[in-house]
N, C-alpha and C positions, 0 to 999 in steps of 0.2 A: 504494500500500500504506500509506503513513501518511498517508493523505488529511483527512478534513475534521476529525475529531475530536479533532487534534492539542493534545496540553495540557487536556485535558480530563476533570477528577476526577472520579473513581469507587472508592467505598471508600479503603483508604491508597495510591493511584495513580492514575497519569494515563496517557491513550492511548496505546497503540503500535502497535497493528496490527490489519486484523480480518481474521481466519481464514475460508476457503468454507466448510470443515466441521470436525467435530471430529477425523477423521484431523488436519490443515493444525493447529490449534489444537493438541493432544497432541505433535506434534513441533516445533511453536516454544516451548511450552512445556519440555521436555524439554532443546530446544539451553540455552532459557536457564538453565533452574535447573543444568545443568552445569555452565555459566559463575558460578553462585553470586550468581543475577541471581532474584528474587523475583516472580512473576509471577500473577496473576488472571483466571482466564475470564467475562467477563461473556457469556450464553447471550441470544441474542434470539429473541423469538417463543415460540417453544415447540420449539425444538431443545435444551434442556433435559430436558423431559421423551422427546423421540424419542430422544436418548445414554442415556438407562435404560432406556427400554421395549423400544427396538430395538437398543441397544448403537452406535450411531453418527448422527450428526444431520448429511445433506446437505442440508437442505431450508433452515434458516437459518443465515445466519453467526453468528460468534462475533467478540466482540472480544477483546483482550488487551492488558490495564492494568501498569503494571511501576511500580515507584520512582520519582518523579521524580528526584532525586540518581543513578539509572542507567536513565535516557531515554537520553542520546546511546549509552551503551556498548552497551544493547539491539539499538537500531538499527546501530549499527557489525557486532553476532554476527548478525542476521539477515538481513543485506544479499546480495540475492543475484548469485552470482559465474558470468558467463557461461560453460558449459564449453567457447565454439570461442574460450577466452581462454587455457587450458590447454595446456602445452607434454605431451601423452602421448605 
């Protein structure tokens, strides 16, 4: 998930992630501005224009740029937490 693009600027930020679709993309965007964490969609290919013509883009990923000054705390809110790790 924070594979190759690591540190690598785009507009006022740098890589964190890149989204399957824009479902995937709208909710890590979403965890992070909760967190009060500033975040950028950069659209590949032309899943840009499919998230408005057809209201959601499976077809290309997305990446998602944050702060560098809050790169590590990004990664620390979207780290994902096993649930057979969970005491239910």
């Amino acid at each position: 998930m924070f594979g190759k693009k690591e540190k690598k600027e785009w507009r006022h930020g740098v890589y964190l992630c890149t989204a399957k679709n824009s479902f995937e993309a709208d909710l890590l965007e979403s965890k992070l501005r909760s967190e009060d964490i500033p975040c950028e969609k950069r659209y590949q290919g032309a899943s840009n224009f499919l998230e408005i013509a057809m209201g959601a883009s499976s077809a290309f990923s997305i990446d998602i740029y944050v702060p560098e000054e809050a790169l590590e705390d990004a990664k620390n809110i979207i780290v994902a937490v096993p649930l057979e790790d969970w005491d239910i």
